[in-house]
LUMDREN-258217 format. One record per atom (N, C-alpha, C): residue number from 1; atom name; x, y, z. Coordinates in steps of 0.05 Angstrom, whole numbers, plus 5000, padded with zeros to 4 digits. Example, Ala and Ser with C-alpha at 12.3 -4.5 7.8 and 13.67 -1.06 7.14 Angstrom:
BEGIN
1,N,5264,4886,5156
1,CA,5246,4910,5156
1,C,5264,4934,5156
2,N,5257,4955,5142
2,CA,5273,4979,5143
2,C,5258,5001,5157
REM end
This chain:
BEGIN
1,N,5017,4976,5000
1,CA,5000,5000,5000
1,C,5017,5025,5000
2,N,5001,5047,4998
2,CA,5018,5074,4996
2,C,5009,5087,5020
3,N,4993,5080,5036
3,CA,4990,5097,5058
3,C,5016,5093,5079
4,N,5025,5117,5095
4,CA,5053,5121,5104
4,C,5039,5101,5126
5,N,5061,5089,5138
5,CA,5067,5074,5170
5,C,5054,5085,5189
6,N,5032,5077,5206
6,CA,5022,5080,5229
6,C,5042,5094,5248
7,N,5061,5088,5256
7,CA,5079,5100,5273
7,C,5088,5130,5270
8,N,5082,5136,5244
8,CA,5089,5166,5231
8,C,5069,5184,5245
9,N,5046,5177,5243
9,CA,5029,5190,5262
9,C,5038,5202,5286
10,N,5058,5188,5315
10,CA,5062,5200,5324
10,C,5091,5206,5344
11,N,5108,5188,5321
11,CA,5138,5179,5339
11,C,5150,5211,5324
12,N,5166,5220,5333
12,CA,5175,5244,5324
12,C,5203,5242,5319
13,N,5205,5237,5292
13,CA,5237,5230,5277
13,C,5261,5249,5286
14,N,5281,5231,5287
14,CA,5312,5234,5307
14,C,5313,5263,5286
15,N,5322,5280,5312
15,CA,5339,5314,5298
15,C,5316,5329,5282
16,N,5279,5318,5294
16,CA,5274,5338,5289
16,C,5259,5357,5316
17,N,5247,5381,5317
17,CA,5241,5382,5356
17,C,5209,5376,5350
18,N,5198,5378,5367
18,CA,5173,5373,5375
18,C,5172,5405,5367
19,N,5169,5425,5376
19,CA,5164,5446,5371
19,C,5186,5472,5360
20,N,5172,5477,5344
20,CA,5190,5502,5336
20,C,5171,5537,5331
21,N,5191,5555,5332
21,CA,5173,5577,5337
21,C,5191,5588,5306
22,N,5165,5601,5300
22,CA,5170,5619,5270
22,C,5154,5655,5279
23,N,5181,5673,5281
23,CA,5164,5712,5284
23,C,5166,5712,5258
24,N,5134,5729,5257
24,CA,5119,5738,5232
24,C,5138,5763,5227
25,N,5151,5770,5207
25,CA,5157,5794,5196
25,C,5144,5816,5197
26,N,5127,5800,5188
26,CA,5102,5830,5176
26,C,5087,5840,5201
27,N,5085,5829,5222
27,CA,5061,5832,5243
27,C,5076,5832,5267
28,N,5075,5859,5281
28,CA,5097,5853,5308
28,C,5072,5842,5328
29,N,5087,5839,5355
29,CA,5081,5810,5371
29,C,5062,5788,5355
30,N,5069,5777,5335
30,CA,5057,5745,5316
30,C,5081,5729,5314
31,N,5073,5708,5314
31,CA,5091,5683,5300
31,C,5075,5658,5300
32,N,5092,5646,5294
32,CA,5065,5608,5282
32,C,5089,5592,5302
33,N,5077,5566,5319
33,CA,5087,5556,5330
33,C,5089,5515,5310
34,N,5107,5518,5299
34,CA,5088,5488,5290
34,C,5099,5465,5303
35,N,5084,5455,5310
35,CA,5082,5421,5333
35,C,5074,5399,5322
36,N,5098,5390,5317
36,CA,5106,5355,5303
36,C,5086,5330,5318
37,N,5069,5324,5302
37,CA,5065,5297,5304
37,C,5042,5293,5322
38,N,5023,5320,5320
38,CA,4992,5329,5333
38,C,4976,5334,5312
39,N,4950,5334,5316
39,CA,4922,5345,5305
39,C,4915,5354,5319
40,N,4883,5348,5308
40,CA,4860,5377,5316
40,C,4858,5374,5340
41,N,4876,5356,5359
41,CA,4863,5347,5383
41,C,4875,5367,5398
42,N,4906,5372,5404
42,CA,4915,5388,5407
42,C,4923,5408,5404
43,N,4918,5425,5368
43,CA,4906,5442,5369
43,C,4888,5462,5371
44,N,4856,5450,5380
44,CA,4832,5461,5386
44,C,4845,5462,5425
45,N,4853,5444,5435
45,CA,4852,5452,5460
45,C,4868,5475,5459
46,N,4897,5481,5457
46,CA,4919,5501,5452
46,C,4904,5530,5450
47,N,4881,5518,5423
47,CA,4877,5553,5416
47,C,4860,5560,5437
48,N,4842,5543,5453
48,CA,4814,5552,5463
48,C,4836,5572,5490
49,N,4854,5551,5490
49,CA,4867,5558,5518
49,C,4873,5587,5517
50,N,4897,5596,5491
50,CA,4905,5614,5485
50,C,4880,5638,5487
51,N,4848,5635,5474
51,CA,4834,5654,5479
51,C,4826,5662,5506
52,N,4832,5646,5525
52,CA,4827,5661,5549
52,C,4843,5677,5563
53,N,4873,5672,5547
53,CA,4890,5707,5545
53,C,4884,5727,5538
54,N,4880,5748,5561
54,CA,4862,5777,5554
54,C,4887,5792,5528
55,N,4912,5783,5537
55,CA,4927,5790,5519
55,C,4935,5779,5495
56,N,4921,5755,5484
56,CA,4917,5746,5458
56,C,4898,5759,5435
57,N,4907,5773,5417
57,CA,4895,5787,5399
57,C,4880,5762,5383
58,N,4897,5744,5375
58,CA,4890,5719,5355
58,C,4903,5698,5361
59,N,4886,5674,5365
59,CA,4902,5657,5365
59,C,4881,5626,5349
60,N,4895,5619,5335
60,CA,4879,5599,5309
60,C,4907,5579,5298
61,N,4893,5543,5291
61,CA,4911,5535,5283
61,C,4909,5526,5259
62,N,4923,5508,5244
62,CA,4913,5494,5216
62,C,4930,5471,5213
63,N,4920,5449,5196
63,CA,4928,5426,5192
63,C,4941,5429,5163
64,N,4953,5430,5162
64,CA,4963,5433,5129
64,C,4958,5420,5109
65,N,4957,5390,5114
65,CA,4955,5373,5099
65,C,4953,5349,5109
66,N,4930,5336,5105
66,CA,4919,5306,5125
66,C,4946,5277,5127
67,N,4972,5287,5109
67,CA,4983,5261,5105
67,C,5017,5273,5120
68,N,5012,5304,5129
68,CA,5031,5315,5141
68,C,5017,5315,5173
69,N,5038,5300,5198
69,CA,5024,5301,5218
69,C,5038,5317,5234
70,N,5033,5345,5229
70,CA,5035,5376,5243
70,C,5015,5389,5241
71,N,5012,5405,5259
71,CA,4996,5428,5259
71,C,5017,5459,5261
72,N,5006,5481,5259
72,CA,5015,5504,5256
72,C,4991,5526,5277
73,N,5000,5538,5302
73,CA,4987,5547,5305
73,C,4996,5571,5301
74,N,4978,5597,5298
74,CA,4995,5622,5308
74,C,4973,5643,5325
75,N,4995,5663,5338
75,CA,4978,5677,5356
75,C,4993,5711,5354
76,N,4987,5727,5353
76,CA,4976,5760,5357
76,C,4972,5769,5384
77,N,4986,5779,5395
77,CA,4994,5784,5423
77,C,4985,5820,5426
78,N,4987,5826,5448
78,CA,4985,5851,5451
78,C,5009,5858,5466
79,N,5030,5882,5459
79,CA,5041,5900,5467
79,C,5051,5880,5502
80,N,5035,5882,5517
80,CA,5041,5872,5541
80,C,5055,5842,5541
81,N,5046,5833,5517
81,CA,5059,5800,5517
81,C,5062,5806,5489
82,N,5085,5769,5494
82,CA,5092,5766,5469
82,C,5086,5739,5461
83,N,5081,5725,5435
83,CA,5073,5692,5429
83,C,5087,5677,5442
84,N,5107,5673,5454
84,CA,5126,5659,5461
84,C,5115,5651,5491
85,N,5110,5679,5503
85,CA,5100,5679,5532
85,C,5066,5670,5530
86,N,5058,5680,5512
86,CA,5024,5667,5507
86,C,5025,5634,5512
87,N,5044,5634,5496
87,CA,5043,5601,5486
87,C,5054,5574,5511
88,N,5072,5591,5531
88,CA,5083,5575,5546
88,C,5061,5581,5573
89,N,5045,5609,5574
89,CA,5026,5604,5594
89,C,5002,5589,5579
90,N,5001,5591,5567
90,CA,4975,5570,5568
90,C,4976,5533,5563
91,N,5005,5520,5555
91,CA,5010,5504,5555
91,C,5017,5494,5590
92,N,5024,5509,5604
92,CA,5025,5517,5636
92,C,5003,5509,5643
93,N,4978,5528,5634
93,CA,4953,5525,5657
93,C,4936,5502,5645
94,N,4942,5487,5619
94,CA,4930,5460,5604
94,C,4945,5438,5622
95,N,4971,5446,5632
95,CA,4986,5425,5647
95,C,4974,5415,5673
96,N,4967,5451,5682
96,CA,4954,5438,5716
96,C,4929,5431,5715
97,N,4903,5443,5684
97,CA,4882,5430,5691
97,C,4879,5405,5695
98,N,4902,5398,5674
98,CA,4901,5361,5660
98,C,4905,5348,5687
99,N,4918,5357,5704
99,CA,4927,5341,5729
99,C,4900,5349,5759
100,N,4893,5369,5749
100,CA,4868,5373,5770
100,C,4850,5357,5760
101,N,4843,5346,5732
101,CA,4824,5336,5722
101,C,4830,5304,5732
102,N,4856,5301,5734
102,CA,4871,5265,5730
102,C,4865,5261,5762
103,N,4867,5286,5778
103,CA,4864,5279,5809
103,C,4842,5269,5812
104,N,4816,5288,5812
104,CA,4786,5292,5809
104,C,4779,5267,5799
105,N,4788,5253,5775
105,CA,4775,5218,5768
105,C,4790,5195,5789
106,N,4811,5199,5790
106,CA,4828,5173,5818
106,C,4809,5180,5835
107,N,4811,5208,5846
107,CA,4787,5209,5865
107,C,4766,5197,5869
108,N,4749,5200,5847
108,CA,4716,5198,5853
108,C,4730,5152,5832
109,N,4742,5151,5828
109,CA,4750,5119,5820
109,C,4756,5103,5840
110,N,4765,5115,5859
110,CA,4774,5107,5880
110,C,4753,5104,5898
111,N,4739,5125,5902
111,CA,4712,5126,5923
111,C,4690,5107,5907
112,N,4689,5106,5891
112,CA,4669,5078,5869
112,C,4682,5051,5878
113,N,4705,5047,5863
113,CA,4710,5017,5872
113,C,4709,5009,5896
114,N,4714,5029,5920
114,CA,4712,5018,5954
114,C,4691,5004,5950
115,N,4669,5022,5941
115,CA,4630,4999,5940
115,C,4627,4979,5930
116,N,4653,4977,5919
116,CA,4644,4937,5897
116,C,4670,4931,5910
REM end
């Protein structure tokens, strides 16, 4: 067959990074962040996150191409911030929900199975 190897999906090939940051020329505080070997899954969470920065002007991602497994996000900052700092707080506060969220199910998993 011609469809690429399952594993391409999401092993991330030797010497390349998981993330890289690209500044927009044209647009001061912009740049595109693109992140190896994600979809829409992690980019819809990223951006939603990013909009609840009062200081995110824009933030939106895109898939390029269904047989390329990157996404490209970019974001529009205001004066007070910059994409770089957008991007690492809200990958920050996705870190501690994920783990308030992972507590909250052991929790209430834990309090279930005692009954059986």
């Amino acid at each position: 067959m011609n469809a690429p190897d399952r594993y391409e999906r999401f092993v991330v090939p030797e010497g390349v990074k998981k993330v890289t940051y690209e500044r927009d020329t044209k647009i001061i505080n912009a740049a595109s962040f693109t992140i190896e070997r994600e979809d829409h899954t992690i980019g819809n969470i990223v951006r939603m996150q990013l909009h609840r920065d009062e200081n995110v002007l824009f933030a939106g991602y895109k898939l390029p191409h269904p047989l390329q497994y990157k996404i490209i996000v970019r974001i529009h900052t205001t004066s007070q911030s910059s994409p770089m700092q957008a991007y690492n707080q809200a990958v920050n506060d996705l870190d501690k929900e994920l783990d308030h969220l992972k507590k909250a199910f052991e929790a209430e998993l834990a309090k279930h199975s005692a009954d059986y």
